[in-house]
C-alpha positions as CSV (number, residue, x, y, z in Angstrom):
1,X,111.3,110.3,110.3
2,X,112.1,111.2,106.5
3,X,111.5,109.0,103.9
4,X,114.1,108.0,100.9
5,X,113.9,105.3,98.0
6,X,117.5,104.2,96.4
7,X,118.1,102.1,93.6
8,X,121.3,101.7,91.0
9,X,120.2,105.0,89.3
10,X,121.2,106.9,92.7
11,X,125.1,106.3,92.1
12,X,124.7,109.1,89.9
13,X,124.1,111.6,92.4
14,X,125.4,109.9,95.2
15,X,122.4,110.0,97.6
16,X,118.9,108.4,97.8
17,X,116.1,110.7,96.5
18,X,113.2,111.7,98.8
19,X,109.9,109.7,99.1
20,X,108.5,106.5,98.8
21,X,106.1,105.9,95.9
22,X,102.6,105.2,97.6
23,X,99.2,103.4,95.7
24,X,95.5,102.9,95.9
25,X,95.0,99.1,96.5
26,X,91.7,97.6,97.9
27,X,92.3,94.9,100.9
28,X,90.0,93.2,102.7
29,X,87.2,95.7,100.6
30,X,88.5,98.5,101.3
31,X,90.2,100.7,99.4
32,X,93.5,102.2,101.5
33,X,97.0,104.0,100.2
34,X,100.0,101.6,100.8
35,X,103.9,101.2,99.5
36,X,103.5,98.6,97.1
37,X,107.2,96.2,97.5
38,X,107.3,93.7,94.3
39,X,105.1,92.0,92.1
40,X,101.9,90.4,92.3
41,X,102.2,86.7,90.2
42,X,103.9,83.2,90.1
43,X,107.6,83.4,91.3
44,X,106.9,86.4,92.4
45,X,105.6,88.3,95.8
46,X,103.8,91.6,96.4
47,X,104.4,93.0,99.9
48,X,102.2,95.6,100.9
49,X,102.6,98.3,103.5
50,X,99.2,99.9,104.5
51,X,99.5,103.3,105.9
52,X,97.5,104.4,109.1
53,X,93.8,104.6,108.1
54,X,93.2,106.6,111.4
55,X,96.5,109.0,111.4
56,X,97.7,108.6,107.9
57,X,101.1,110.4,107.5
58,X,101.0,113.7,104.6
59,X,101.2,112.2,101.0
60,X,102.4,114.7,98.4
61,X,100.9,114.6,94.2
62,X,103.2,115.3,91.5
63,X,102.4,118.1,89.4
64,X,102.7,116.2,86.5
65,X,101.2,112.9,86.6
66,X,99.2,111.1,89.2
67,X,102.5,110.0,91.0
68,X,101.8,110.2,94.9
69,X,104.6,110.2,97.9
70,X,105.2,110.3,101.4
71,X,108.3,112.0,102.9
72,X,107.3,111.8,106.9
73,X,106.3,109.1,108.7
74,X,106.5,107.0,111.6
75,X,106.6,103.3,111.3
76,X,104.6,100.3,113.3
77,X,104.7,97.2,113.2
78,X,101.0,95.0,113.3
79,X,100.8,91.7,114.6
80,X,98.5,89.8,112.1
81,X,97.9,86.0,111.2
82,X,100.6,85.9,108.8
83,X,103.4,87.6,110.3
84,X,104.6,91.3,111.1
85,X,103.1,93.9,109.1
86,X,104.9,97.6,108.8
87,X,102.2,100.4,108.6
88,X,103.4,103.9,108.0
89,X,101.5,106.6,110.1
90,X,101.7,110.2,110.5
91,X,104.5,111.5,112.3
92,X,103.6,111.5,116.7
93,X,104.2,114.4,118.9
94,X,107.3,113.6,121.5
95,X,108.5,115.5,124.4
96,X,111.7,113.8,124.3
97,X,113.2,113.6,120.9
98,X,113.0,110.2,118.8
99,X,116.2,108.4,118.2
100,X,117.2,108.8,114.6
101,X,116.7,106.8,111.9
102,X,115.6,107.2,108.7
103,X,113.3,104.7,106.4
104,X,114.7,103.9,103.2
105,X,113.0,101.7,100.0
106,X,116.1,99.9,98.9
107,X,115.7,98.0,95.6
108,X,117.7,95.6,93.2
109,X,115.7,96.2,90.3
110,X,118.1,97.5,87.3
111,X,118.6,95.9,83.7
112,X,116.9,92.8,82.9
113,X,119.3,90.0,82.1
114,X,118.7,86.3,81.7
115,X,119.5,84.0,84.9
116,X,120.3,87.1,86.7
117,X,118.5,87.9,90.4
118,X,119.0,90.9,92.6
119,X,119.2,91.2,96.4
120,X,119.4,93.6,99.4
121,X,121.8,92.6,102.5
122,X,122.0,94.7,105.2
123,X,125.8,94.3,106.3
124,X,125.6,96.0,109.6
125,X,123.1,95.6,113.2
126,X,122.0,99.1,112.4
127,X,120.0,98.7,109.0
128,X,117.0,96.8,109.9
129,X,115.0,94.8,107.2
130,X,111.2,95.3,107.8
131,X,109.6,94.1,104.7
132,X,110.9,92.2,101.5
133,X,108.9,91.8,98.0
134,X,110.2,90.3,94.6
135,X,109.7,90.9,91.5
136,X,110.9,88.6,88.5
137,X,111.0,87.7,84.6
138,X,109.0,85.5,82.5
139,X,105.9,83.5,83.2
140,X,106.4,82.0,86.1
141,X,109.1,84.1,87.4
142,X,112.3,81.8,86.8
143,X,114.6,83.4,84.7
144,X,115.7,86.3,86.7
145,X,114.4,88.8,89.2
146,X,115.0,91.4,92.0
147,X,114.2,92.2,95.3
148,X,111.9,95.3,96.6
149,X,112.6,96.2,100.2
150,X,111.7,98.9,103.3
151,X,115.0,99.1,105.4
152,X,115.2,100.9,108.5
153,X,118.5,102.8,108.9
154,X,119.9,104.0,112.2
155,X,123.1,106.3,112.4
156,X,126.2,104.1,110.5
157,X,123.7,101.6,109.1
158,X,125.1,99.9,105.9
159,X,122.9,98.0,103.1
160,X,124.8,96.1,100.5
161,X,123.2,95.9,97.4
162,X,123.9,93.7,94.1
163,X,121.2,94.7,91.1
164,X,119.5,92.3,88.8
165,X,122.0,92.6,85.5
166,X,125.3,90.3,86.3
167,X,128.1,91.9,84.4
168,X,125.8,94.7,82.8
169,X,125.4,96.4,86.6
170,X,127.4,97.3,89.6
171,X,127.1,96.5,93.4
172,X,126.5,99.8,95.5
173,X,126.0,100.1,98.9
174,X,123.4,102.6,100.5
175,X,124.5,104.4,103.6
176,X,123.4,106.6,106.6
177,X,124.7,109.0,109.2
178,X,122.4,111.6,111.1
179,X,125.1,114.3,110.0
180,X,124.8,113.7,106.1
181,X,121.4,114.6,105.7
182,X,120.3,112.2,102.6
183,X,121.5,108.0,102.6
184,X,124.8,107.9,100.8
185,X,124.6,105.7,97.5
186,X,127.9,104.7,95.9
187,X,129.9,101.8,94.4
188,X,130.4,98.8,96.6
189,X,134.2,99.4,95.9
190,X,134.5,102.9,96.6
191,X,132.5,102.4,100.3
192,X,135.2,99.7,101.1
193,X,137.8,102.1,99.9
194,X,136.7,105.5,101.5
195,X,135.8,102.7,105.1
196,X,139.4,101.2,104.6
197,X,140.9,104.8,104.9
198,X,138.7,106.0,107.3
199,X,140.2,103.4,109.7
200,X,138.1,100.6,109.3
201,X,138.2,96.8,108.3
202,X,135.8,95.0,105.9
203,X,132.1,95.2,106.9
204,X,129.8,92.3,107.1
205,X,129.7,90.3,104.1
């Protein structure tokens, strides 16, 4: 399954880029790689997805810079005492092949604004929210913020998104079919207008 990260900065080119950003972090004493979702502090949470200690999927170094990625993996999901845990490991040999879907980091980070928060909202049954973190501003997190999430996409799967920033940003929407190769980033508006003319009605608020 590829890998993609899309934030406000995507509108540009109209797709997601490839890769999700992966870090050293030490749980439970030892040291592992994991997709860090968040911020770590008060009115804030840090989400972390561990990837496969045993069959850890390919992770690719910038040239420049100690910037790490991962472009192919498969997901799991752990049982643990707190919850559901994704963990990303590498990619498993089928005989039949896997449905499609592709793993996107969606994120409502963007321009810091007083008394402004961000948020991800899937708007369809085929973009599945896996694992959510926040980030925020100030000491204790209160005067504005974003959200930092892993969304699973299948074929047609819609995410709304509306970026810390108020009037300084725009709503987008991040978008998937197996036949476009990269998730589609683009104005909330022009998605309703391009789905109104292909024949459709309003999706999910």
């Amino acid at each position: 399954m590829r890998l993609y990260t899309a934030d406000d900065r995507c509108m540009e080119s109209g797709t997601a880029s490839r890769g999700i950003e992966v870090h050293k972090v030490t749980m439970g004493g030892v040291e592992i790689d994991a997709v860090l979702l968040g911020e770590m502090g008060r009115g804030r949470h840090l989400e972390k997805a561990p990837l496969d200690r045993r069959r850890p999927p390919a992770i690719s170094e910038e040239k420049r810079g100690p910037r790490r990625w991962v472009h192919f993996a498969d997901v799991r999901i752990a049982k643990t005492k707190r919850g559901a845990l994704v963990v990303l490991e590498a990619e498993r040999d089928r005989k039949r092949p896997a449905p499609p879907h592709v793993l996107v980091r969606v994120t409502s980070q963007a321009v810091y604004t007083r008394g402004t928060w961000g948020s991800v909202e899937p708007a369809n049954d085929r973009a599945r929210l896996l694992a959510q973190g926040h980030g925020a501003h100030g000491d204790a997190g209160r005067i504005g913020g974003w959200a930092d999430t892993l969304v699973l996409f299948e074929p047609g799967g819609v995410v709304k998104v509306f970026p810390e920033g108020g009037h300084k940003t725009e709503p987008f929407v991040v978008h998937w079919n197996e036949g476009d190769g990269h998730p589609e980033v683009m104005t909330l508006e022009d998605f309703e207008t391009v789905f109104a003319a292909l024949g459709g009605g309003e999706i999910e608020s």
